[in-house]
PAKOL-958115 format. One line per 2 residues: their letters; for each residue x, z negated, y of C-alpha. Coordinates in Angstrom, 2 decimals. Layout:
<atoms>
a = X:Z:Y  ... $
</atoms>
This chain:
<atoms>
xx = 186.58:-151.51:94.06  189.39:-154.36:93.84 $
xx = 188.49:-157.93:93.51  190.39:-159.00:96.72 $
xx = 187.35:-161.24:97.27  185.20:-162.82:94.75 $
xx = 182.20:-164.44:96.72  179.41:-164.31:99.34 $
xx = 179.94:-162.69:102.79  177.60:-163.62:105.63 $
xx = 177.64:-161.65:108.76  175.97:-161.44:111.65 $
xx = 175.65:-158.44:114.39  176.11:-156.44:110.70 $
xx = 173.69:-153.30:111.64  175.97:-151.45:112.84 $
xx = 180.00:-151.41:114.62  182.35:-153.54:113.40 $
xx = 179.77:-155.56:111.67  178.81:-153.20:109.22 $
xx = 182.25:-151.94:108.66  182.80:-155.37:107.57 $
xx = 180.10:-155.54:105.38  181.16:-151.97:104.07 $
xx = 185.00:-153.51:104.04  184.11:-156.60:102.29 $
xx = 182.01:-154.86:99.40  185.13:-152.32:98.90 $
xx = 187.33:-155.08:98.26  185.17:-157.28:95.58 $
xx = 182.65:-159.05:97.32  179.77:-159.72:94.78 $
xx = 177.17:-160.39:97.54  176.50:-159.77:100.78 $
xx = 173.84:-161.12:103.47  174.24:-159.24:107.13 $
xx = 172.09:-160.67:109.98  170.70:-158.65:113.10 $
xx = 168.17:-158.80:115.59  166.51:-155.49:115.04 $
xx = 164.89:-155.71:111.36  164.89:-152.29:111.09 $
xx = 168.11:-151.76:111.87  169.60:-154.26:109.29 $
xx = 167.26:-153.09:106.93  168.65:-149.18:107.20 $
xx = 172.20:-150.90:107.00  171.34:-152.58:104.23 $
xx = 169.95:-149.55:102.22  173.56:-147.63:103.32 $
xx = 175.58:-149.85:101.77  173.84:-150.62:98.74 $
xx = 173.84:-146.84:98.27  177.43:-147.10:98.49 $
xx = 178.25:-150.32:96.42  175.01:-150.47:93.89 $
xx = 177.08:-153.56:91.96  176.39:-155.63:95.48 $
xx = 173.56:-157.42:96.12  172.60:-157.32:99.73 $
xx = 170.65:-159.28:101.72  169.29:-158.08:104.95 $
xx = 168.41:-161.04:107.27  166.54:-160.67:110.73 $
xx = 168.41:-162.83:113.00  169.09:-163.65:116.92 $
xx = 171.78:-165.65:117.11  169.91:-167.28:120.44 $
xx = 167.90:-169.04:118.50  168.84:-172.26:116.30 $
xx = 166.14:-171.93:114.26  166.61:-168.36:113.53 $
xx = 170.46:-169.17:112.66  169.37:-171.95:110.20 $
xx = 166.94:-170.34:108.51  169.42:-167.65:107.94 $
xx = 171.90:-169.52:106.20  168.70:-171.44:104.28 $
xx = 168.09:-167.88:102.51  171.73:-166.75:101.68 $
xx = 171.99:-170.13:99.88  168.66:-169.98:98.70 $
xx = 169.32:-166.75:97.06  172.72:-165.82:96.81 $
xx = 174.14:-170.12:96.21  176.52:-170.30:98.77 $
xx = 178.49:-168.47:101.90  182.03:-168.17:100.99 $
xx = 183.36:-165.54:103.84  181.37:-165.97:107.01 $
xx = 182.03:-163.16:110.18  180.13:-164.16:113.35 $
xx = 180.33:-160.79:115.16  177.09:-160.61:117.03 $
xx = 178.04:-160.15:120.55  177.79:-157.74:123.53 $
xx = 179.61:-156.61:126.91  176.99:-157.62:129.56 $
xx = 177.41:-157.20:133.23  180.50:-155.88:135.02 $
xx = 179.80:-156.80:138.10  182.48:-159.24:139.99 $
xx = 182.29:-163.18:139.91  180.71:-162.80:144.10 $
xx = 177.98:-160.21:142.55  177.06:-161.41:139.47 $
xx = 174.14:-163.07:138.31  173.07:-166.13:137.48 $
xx = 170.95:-164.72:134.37  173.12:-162.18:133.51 $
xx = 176.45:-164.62:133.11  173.66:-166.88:130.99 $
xx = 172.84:-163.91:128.55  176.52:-162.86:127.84 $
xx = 177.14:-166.70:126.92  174.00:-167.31:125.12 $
xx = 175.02:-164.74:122.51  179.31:-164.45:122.67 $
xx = 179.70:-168.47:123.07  176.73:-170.24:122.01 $
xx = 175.38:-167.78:119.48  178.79:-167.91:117.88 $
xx = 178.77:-171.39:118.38  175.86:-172.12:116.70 $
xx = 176.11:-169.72:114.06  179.70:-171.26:112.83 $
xx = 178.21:-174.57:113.11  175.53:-173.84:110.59 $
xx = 178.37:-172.31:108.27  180.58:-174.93:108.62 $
xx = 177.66:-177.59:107.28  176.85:-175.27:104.55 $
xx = 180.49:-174.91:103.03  181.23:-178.40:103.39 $
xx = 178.16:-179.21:100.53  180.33:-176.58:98.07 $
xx = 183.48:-176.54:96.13  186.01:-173.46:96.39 $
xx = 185.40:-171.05:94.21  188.60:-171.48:91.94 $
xx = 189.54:-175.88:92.17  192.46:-175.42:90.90 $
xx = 193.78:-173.56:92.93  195.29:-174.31:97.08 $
xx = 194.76:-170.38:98.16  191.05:-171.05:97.31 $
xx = 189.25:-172.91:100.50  185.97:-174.46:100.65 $
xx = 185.12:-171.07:102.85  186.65:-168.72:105.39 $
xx = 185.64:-168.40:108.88  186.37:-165.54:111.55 $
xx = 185.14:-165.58:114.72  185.46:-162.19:116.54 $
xx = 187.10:-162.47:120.56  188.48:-160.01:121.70 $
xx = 191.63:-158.79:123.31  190.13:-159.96:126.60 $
xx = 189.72:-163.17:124.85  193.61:-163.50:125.40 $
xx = 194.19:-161.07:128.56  192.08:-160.29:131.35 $
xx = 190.59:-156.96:132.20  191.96:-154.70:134.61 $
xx = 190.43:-153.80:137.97  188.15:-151.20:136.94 $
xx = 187.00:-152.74:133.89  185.71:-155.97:135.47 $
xx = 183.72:-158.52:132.85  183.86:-161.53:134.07 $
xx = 181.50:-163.07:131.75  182.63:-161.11:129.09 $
xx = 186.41:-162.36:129.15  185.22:-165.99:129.34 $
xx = 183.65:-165.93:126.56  185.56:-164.25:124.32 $
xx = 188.53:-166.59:125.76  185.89:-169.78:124.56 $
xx = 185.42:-168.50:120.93  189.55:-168.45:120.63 $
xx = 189.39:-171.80:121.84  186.55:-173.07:119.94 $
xx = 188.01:-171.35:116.56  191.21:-173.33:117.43 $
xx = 189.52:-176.75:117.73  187.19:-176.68:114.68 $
xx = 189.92:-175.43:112.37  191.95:-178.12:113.12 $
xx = 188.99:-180.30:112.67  187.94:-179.20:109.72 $
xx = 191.54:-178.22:107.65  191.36:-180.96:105.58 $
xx = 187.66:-180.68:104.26  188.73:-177.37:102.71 $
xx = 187.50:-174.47:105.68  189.80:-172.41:107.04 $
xx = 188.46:-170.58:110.54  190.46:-168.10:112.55 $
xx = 189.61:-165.74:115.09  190.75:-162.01:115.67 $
xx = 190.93:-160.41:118.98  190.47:-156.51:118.70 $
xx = 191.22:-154.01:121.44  189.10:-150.86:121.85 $
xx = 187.47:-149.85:118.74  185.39:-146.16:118.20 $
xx = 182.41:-147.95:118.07  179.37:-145.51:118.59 $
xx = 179.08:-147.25:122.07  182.39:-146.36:122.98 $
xx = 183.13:-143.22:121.60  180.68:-142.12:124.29 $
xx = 182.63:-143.02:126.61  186.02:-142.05:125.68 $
xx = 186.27:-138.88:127.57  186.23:-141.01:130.92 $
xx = 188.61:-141.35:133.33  189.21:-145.09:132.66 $
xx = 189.21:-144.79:128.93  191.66:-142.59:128.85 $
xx = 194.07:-144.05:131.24  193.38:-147.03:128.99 $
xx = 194.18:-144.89:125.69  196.99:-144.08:127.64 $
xx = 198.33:-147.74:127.75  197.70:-148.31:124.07 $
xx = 201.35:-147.70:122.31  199.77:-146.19:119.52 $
xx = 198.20:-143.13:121.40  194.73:-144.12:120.28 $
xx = 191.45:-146.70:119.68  190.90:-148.26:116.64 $
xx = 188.60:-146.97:113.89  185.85:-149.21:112.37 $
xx = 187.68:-149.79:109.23  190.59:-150.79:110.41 $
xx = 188.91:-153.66:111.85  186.21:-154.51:109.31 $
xx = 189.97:-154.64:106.42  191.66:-156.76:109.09 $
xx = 188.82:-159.37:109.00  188.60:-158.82:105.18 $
xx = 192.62:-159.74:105.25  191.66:-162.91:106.95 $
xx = 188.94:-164.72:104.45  191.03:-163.43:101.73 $
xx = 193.99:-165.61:99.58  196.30:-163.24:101.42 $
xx = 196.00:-165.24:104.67  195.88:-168.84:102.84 $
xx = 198.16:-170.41:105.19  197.04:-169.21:108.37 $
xx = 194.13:-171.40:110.18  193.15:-171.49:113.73 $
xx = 194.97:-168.38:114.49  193.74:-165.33:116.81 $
xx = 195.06:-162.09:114.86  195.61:-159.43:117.51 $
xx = 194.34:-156.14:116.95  195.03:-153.83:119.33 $
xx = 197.57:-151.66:118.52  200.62:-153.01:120.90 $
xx = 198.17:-152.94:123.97  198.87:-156.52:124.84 $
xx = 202.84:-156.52:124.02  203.83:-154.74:127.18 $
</atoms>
């Protein structure tokens, strides 16, 4: 274990994907507590027992939490103060793809889902954050690499590009195009107070829900764009984000780090 980071993590959508490989990511490299948030209790309570299993010098907290709900956000961050003092590194990954039908066959309630939980779940979620870090000092003073806290927001590569024809999500890019945006204006509104907030925009990522799908003909003639030859693994992801709340990306606020490798750069 190296003591890259020193504090609290709080993430949400943590039970499994990216989320959890953040959690995992963010114990690996010093984090002395952890609370990760999802909607199934059971779930986050299995992912909880994993990773204490692997990091027993971690305390974990396992939250049930639906980032829909206000309440259910602010209670959240009530019990990681209330236990663990204060949320240093925050990670609002709860998300999901939603409908891929086209704008002229989409739904009414199916657009509202996607948003409730990409755009206003995040929303929410970073709002509550925000309020808590601004009552706490950084963890070192003394020193201008230490913030009051770290934000990321996770977009997407689609929060930057559209999709291509046979990957419609029309809901899907919009709001992962809205939490780049949003990340942009709330770390320039809050700089000064001492938060930094950035977003990070992965490509395709061998999440269990992908993998499944990789043998398609679409993934693969999307595999086939991807410079690299391949998707990303969990990890690589979940050490990215880590890079971001760290002192390692001290200067860098209200950027969208692009993850994808060299898919967009054509």
């Amino acid at each position: 274990m190296t003591s890259l980071l020193k504090g609290v993590g709080f993430i949400t959508g943590a039970a499994s994907g990216i989320g959890k490989a953040t959690a995992i990511s963010f114990a690996r490299h010093g984090a002395k507590a952890l609370a990760i948030g999802n909607v199934n209790a059971m779930a986050i309570e299995e992912a909880a027992s994993e990773i204490k299993k692997l990091f027993p010098d971690v305390e974990i907290l396992p939250l049930e939490l639906d980032v829909t709900k206000e309440q259910s956000i602010d209670d959240a961050v009530a019990k990681t103060t209330s236990r663990l003092g204060r949320i240093d590194y925050a990670v609002n990954n709860a998300g999901i793809g939603g409908s891929q039908a086209l704008s002229a066959d989409h739904k009414l309630a199916d657009w509202q889902k996607v948003m409730d939980i990409n755009l206003n779940g995040v929303w929410m979620s970073s709002r509550a954050q925000i309020r808590q870090m601004l009552k706490q000092e950084p963890l070192q003073p003394d020193s201008y690499r230490s913030p009051r806290g770290a934000i990321v927001n996770i977009a997407s590569m689609y929060g930057i590009v559209g999709t291509p024809t046979k990957v419609p999500a029309i809901a899907y890019v919009t709001s992962k195009h809205a939490v780049v945006g949003m990340t942009k204006a709330d770390a320039i509104a809050y700089a000064k107070q001492g938060i930094r907030m950035n977003a990070i925009c992965p490509g395709y990522v061998a999440t269990p829900l992908l993998k499944a799908s990789t043998a398609s003909d679409v993934m693969q003639k999307e595999i086939a764009k991807t410079p690299v030859g391949r998707i990303a693994e969990m990890e690589e992801i979940g050490d990215a984000i880590s890079f971001l709340v760290s002192p390692l990306s001290s200067y860098m606020n209200g950027a969208s780090l692009v993850a994808v490798g060299g898919y967009t750069v054509q």
